[in-house]
BAMARVEX-462123 format. One record per residue (C-alpha): chain; residue in three letters; residue number from 0; z, y, x. Coordinates in nm, 2 decimals. Each point is the difference from the previous one (the first is absolute). Example, Ala and Ser with C-alpha at 12.3 -4.5 7.8 and 13.67 -1.06 7.14 Angstrom:
BEGIN
<site><chaine>A</chaine><residu>ala</residu><num>0</num><w>0.78</w><v>-0.45</v><u>1.23</u></site>
<site><chaine>A</chaine><residu>ser</residu><num>1</num><w>-0.07</w><v>0.34</v><u>0.14</u></site>
# end
This chain:
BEGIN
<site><chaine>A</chaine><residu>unk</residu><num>0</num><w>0.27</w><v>-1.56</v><u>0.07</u></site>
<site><chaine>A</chaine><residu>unk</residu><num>1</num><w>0.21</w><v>0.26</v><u>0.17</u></site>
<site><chaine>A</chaine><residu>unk</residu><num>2</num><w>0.30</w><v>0.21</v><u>-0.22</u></site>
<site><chaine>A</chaine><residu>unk</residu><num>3</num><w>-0.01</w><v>0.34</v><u>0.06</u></site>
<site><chaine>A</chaine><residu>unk</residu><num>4</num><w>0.32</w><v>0.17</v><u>-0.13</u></site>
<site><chaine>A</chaine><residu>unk</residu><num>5</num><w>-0.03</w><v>0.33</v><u>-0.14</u></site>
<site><chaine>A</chaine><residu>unk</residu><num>6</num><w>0.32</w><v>0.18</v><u>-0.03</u></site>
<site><chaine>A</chaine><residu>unk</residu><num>7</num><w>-0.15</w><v>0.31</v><u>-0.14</u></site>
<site><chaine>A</chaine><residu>unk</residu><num>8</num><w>0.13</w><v>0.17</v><u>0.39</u></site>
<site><chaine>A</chaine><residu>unk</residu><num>9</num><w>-0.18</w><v>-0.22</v><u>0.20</u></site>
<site><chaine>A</chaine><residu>unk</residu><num>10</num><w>-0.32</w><v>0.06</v><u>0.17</u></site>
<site><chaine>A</chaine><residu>unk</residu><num>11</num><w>-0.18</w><v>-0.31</v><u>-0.27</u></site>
<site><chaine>A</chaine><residu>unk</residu><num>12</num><w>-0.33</w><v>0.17</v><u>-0.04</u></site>
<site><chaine>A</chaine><residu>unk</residu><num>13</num><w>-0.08</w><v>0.05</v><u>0.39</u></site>
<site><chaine>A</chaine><residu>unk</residu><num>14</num><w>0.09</w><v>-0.42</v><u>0.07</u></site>
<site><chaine>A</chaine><residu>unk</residu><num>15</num><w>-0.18</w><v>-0.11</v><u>-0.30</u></site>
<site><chaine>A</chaine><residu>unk</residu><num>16</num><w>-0.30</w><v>0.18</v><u>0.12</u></site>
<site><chaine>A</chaine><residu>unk</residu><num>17</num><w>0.10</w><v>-0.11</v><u>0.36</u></site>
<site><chaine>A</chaine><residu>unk</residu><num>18</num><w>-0.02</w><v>-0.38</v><u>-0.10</u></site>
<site><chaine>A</chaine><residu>unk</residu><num>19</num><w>-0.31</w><v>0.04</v><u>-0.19</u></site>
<site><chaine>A</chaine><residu>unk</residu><num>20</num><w>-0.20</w><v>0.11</v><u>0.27</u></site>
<site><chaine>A</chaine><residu>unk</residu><num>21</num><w>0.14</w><v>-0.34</v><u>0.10</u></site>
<site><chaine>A</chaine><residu>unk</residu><num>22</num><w>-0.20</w><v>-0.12</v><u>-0.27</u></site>
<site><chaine>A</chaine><residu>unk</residu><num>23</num><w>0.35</w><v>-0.17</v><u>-0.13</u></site>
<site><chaine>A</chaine><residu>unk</residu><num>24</num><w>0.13</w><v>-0.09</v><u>-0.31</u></site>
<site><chaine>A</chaine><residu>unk</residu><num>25</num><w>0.29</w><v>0.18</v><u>-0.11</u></site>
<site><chaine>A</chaine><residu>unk</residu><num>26</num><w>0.19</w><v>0.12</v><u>-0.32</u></site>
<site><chaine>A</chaine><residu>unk</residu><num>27</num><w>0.29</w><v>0.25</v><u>-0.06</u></site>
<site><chaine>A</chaine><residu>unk</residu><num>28</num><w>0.36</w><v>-0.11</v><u>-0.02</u></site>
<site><chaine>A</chaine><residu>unk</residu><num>29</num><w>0.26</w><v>0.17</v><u>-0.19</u></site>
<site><chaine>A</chaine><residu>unk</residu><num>30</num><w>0.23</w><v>-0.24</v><u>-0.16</u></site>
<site><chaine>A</chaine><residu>unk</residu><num>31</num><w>0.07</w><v>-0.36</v><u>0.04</u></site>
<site><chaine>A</chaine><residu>unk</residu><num>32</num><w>-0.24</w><v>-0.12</v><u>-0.20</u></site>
<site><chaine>A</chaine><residu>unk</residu><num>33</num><w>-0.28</w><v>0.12</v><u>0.22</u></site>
<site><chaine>A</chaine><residu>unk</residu><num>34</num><w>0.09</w><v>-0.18</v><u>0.29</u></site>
<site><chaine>A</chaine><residu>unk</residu><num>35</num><w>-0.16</w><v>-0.30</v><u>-0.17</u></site>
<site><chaine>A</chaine><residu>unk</residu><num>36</num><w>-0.26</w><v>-0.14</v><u>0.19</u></site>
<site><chaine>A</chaine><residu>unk</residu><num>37</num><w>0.06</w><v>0.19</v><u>0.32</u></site>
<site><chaine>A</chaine><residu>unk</residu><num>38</num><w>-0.11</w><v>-0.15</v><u>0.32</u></site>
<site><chaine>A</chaine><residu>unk</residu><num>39</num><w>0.20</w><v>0.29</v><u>0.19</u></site>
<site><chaine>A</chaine><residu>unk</residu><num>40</num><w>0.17</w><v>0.34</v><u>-0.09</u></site>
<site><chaine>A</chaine><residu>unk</residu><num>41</num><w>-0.04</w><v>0.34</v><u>0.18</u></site>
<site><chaine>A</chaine><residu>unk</residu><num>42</num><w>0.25</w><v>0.26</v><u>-0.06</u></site>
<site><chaine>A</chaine><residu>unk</residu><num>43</num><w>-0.14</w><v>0.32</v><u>0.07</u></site>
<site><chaine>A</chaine><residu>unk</residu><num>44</num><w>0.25</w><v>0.24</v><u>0.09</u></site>
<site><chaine>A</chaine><residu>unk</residu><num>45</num><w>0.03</w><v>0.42</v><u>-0.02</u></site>
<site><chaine>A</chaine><residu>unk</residu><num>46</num><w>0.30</w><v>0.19</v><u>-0.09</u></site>
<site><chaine>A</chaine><residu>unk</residu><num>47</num><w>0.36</w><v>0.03</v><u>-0.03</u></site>
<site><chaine>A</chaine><residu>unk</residu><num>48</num><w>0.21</w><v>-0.33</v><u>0.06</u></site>
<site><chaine>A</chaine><residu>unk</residu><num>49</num><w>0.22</w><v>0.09</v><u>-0.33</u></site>
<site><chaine>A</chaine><residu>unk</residu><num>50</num><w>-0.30</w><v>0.11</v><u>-0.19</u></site>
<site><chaine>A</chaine><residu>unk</residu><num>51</num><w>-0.17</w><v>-0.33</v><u>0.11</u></site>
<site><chaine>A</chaine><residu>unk</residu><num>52</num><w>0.36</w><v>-0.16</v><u>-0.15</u></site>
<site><chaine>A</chaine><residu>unk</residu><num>53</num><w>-0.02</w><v>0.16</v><u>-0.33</u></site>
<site><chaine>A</chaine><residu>unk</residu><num>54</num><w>-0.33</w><v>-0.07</v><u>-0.09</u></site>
<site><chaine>A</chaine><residu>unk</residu><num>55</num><w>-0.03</w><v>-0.38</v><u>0.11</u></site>
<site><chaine>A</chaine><residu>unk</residu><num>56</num><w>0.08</w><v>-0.24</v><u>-0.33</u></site>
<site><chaine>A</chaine><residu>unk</residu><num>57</num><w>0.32</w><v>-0.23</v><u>0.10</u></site>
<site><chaine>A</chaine><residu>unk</residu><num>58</num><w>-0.19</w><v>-0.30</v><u>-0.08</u></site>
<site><chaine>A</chaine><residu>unk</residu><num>59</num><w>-0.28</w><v>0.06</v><u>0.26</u></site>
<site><chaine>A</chaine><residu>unk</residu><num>60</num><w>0.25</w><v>0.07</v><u>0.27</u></site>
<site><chaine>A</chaine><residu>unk</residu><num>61</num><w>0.16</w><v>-0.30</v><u>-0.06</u></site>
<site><chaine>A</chaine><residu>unk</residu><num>62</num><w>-0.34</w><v>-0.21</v><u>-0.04</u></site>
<site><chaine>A</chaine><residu>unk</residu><num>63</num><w>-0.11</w><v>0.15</v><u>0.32</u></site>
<site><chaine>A</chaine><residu>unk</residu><num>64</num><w>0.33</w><v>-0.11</v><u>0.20</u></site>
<site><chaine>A</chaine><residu>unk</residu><num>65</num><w>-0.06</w><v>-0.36</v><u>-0.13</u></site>
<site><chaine>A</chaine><residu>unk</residu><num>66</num><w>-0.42</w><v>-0.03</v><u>0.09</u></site>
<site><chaine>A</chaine><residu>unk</residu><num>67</num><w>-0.12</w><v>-0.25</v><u>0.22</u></site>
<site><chaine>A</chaine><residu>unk</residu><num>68</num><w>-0.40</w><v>0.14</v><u>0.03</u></site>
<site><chaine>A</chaine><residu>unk</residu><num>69</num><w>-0.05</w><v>0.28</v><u>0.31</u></site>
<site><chaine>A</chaine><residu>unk</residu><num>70</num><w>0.12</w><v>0.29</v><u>-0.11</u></site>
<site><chaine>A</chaine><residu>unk</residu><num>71</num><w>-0.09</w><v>0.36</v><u>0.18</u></site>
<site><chaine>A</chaine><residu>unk</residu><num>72</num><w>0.23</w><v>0.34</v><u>0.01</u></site>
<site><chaine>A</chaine><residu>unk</residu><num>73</num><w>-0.20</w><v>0.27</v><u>0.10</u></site>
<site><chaine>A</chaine><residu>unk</residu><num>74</num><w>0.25</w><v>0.29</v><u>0.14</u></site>
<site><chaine>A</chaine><residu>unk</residu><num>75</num><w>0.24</w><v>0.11</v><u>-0.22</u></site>
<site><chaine>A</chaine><residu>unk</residu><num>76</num><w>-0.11</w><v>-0.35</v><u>-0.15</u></site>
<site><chaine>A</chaine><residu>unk</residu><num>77</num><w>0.10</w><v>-0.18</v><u>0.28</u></site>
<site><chaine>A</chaine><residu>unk</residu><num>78</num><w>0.35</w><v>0.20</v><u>0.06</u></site>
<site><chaine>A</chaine><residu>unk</residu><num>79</num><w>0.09</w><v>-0.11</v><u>-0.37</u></site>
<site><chaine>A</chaine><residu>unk</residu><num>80</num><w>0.04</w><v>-0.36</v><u>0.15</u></site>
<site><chaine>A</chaine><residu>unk</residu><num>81</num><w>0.29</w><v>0.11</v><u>0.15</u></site>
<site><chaine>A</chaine><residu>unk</residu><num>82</num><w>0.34</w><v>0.01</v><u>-0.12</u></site>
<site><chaine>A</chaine><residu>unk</residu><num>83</num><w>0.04</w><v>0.40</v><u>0.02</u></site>
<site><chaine>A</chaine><residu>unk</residu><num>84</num><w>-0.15</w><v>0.31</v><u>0.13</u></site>
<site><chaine>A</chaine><residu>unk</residu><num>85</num><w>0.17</w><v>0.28</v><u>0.11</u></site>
<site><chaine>A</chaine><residu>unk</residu><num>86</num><w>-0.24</w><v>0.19</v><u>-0.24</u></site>
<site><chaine>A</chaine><residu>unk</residu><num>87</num><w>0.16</w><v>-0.12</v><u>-0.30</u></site>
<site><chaine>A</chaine><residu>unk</residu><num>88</num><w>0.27</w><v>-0.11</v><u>-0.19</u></site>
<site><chaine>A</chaine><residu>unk</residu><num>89</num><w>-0.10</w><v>-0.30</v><u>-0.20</u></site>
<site><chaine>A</chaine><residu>unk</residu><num>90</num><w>-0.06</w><v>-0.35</v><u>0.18</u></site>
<site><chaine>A</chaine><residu>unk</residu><num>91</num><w>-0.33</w><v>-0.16</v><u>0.13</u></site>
<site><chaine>A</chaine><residu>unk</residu><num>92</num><w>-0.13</w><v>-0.34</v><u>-0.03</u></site>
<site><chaine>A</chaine><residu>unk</residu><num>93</num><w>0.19</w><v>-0.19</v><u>0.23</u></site>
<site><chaine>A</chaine><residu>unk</residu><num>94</num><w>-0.27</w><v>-0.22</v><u>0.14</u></site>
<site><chaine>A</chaine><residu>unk</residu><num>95</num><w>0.04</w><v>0.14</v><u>0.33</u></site>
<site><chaine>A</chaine><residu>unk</residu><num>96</num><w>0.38</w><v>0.07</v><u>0.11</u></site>
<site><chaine>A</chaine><residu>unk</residu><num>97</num><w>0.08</w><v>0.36</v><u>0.17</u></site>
<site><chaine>A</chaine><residu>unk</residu><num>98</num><w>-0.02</w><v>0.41</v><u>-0.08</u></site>
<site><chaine>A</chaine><residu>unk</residu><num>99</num><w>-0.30</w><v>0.17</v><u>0.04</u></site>
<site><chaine>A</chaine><residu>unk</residu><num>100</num><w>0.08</w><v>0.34</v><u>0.17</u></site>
<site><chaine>A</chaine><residu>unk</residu><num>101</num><w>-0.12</w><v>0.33</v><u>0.06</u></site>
<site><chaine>A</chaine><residu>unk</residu><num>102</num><w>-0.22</w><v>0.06</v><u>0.28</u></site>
<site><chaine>A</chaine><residu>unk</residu><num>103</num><w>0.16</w><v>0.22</v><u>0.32</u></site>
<site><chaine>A</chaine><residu>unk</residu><num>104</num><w>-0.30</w><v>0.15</v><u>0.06</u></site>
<site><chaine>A</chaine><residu>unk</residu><num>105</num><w>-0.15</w><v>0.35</v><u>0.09</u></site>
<site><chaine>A</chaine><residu>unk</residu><num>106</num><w>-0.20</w><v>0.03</v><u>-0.29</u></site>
<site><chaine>A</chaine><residu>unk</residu><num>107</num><w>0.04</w><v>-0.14</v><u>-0.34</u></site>
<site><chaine>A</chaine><residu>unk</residu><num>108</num><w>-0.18</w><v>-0.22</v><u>-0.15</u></site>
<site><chaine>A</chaine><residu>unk</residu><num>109</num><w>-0.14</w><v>-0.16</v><u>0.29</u></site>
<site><chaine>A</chaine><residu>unk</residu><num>110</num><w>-0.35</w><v>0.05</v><u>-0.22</u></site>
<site><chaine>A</chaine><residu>unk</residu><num>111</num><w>-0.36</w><v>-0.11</v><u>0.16</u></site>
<site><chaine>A</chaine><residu>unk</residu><num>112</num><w>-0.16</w><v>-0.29</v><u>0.23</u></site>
<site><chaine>A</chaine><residu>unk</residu><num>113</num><w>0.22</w><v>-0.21</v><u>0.21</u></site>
<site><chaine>A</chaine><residu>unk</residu><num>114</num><w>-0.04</w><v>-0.33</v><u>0.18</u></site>
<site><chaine>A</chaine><residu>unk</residu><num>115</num><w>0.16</w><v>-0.34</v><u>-0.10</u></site>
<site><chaine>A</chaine><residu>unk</residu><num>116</num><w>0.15</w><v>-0.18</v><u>0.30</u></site>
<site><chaine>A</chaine><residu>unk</residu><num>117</num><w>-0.03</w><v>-0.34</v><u>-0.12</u></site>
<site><chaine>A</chaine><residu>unk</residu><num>118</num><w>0.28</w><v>-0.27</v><u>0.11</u></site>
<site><chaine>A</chaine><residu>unk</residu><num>119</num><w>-0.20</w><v>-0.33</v><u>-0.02</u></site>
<site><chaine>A</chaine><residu>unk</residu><num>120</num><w>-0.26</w><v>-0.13</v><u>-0.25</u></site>
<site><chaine>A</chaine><residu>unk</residu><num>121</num><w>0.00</w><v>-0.01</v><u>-0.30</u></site>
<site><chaine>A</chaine><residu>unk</residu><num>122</num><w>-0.26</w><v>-0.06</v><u>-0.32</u></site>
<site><chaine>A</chaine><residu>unk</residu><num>123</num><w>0.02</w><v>0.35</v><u>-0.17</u></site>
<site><chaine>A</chaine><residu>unk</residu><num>124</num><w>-0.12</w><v>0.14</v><u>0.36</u></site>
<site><chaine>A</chaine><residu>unk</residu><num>125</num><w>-0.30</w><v>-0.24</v><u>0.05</u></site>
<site><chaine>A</chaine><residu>unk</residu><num>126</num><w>-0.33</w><v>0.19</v><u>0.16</u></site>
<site><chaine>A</chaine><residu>unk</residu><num>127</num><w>0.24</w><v>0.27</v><u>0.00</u></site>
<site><chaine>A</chaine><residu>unk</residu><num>128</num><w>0.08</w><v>0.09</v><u>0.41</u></site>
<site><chaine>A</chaine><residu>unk</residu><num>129</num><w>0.33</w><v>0.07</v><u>0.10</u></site>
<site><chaine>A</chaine><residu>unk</residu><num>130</num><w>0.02</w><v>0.41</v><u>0.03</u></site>
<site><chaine>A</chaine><residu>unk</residu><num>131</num><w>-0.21</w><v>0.08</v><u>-0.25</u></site>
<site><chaine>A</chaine><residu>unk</residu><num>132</num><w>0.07</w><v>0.32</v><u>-0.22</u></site>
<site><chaine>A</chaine><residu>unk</residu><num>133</num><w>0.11</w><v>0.02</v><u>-0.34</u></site>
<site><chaine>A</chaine><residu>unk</residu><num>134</num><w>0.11</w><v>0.33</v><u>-0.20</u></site>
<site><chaine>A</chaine><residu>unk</residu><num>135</num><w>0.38</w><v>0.05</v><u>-0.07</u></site>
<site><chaine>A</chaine><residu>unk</residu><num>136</num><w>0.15</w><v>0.23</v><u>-0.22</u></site>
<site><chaine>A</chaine><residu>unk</residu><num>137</num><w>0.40</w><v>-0.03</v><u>-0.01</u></site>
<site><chaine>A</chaine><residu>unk</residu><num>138</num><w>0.37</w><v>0.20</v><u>0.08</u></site>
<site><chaine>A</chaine><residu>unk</residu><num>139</num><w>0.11</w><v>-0.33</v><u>0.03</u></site>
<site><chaine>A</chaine><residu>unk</residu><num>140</num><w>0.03</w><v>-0.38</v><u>0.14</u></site>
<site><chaine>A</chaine><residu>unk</residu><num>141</num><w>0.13</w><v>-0.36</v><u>0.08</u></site>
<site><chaine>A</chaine><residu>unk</residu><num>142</num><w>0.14</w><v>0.06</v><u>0.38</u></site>
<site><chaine>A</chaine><residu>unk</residu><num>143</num><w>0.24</w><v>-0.28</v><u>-0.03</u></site>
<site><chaine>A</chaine><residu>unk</residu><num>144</num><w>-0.35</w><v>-0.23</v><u>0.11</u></site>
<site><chaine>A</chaine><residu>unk</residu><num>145</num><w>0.19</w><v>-0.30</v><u>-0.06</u></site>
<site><chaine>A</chaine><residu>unk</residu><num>146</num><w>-0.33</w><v>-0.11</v><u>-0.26</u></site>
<site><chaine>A</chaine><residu>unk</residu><num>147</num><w>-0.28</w><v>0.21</v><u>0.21</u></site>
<site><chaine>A</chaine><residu>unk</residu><num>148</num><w>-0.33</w><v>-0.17</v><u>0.08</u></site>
<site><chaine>A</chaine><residu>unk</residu><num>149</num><w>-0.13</w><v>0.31</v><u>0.09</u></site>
<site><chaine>A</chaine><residu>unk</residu><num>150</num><w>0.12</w><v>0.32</v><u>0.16</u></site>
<site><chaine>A</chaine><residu>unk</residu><num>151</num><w>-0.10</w><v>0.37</v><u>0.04</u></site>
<site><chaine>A</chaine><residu>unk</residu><num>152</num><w>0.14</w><v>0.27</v><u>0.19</u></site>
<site><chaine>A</chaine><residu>unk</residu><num>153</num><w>0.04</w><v>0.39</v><u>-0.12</u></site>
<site><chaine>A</chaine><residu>unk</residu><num>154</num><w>0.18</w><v>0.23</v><u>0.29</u></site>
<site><chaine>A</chaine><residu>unk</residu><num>155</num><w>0.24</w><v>-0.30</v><u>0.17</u></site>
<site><chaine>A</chaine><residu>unk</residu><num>156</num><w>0.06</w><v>-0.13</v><u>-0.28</u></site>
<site><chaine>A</chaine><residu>unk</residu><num>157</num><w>-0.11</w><v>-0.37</v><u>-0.11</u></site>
<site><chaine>A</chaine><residu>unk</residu><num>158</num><w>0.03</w><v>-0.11</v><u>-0.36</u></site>
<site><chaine>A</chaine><residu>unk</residu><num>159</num><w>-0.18</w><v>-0.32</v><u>-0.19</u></site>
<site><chaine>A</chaine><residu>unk</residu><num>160</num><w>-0.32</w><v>0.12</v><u>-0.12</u></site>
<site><chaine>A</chaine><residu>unk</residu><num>161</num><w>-0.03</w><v>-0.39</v><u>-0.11</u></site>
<site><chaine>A</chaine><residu>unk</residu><num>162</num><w>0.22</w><v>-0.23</v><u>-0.09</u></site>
<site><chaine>A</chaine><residu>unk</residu><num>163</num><w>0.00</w><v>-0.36</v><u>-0.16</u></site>
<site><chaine>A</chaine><residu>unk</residu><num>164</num><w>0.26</w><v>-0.21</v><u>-0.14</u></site>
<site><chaine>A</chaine><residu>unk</residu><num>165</num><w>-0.12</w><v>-0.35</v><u>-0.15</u></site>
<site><chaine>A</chaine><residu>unk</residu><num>166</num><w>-0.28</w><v>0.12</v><u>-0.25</u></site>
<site><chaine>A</chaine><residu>unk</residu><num>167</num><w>0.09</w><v>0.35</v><u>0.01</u></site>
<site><chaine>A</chaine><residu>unk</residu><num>168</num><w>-0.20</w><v>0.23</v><u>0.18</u></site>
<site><chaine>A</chaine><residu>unk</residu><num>169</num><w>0.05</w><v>0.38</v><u>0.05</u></site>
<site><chaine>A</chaine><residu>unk</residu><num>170</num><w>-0.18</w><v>0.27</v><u>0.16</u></site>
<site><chaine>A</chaine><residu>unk</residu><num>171</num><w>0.12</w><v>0.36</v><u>0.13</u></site>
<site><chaine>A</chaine><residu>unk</residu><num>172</num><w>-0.35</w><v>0.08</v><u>-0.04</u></site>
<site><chaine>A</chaine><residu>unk</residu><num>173</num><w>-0.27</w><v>0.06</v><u>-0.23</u></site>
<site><chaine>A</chaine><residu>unk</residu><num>174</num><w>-0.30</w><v>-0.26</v><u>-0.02</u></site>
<site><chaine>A</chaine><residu>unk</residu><num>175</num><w>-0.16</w><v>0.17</v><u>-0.28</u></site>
<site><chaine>A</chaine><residu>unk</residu><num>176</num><w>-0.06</w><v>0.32</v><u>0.24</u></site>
<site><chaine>A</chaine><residu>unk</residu><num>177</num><w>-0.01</w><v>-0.16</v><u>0.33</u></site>
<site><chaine>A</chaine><residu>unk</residu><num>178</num><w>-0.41</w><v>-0.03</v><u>-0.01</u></site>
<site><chaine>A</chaine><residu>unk</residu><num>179</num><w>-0.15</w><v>-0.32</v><u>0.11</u></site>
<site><chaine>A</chaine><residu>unk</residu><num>180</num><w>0.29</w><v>-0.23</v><u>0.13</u></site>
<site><chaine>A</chaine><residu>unk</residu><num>181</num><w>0.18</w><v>0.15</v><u>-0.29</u></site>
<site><chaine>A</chaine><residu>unk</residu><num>182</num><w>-0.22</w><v>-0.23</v><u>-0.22</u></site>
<site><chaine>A</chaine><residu>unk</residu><num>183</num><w>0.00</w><v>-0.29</v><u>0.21</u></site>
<site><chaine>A</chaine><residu>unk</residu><num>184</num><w>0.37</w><v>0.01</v><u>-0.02</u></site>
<site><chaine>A</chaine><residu>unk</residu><num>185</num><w>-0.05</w><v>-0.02</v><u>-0.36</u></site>
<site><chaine>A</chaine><residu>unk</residu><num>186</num><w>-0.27</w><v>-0.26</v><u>0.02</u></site>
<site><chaine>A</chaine><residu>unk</residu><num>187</num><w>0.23</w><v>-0.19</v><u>0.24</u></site>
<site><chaine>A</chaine><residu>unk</residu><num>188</num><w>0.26</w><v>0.02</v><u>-0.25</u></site>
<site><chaine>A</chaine><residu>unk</residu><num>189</num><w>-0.21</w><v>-0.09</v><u>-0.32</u></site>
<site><chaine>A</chaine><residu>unk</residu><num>190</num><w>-0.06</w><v>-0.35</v><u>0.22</u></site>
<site><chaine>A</chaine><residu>unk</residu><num>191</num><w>0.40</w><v>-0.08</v><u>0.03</u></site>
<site><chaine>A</chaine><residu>unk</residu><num>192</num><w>0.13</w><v>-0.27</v><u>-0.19</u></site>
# end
């Protein structure tokens, strides 16, 4: 069974209906107590990096640091692994070491379909080709790339549009509205263990 967090700014209902067109078994997480019984966790991500802070109970945060199941940030999702954003104030995760930083870019957000430059295999990308298109919506980004599986390019610029640290996944991108190999990422992911 996959965890779904909702943080009441997150983007919850569109991946829960993503993963049941999956035909998966999922429930809501809110608190610790939910992650009971979780196979994997998604953390569906929308919104402000200090909102996101304010409105996440300390005892999750500190559950999710400590999991040992897959776990899956979806964009601002995935930058809250991260020690600190240069959106916010308050600190991320941790999971992944570095800054996520605003995007130089002509035109913010970099908003619409973009291709993922994939750096070698990996399980989350099975049937999945290398290239593919997925739908991004963000002002900003991991360009560090020291934990990038995965890169996409916006103007000249290159940032991590997927990156990976032990059981930790994160993606720039959003699989819920990224069409077909949007749910085969999911799929992919809902066969991690």
């Amino acid at each position: 069974m996959i965890g779904v967090i909702d943080t009441g700014l997150s983007n919850y209902n569109s991946v829960a209906t993503a993963i049941e067109k999956n035909q998966i078994q999922f429930k809501r997480v809110l608190n610790s107590d939910d992650l009971i019984n979780c196979q994997q966790i998604i953390f569906p991500g929308i919104g402000n990096w200090d909102q996101l802070s304010k409105t996440l109970d300390e005892n999750l945060v500190n559950n999710l640091k400590s999991l040992k199941i897959p776990f899956l940030g979806i964009c601002l999702g995935m930058q809250f692994l991260f020690d600190e954003s240069g959106e916010g104030m308050t600190t991320g995760m941790g999971v992944i070491p570095g800054s996520i930083t605003k995007l130089e870019t002509q035109i913010l957000p970099h908003m619409g379909w973009n291709s993922v430059s994939l750096l070698g295999d990996d399980p989350l990308f099975s049937e999945i080709p290398c290239g593919s298109d997925f739908y991004f919506v963000h002002s900003y980004a991991d360009q560090a790339k020291d934990y990038s599986v995965g890169m996409t390019q916006v103007d000249d610029i290159w940032f991590s549009s997927v990156v990976k640290r032990d059981n930790y996944y994160g993606v720039q991108f959003h699989p819920e509205r990224s069409g077909k190999v949007g749910l085969q990422l999911l799929l992919n992911f809902s066969r991690l263990s």
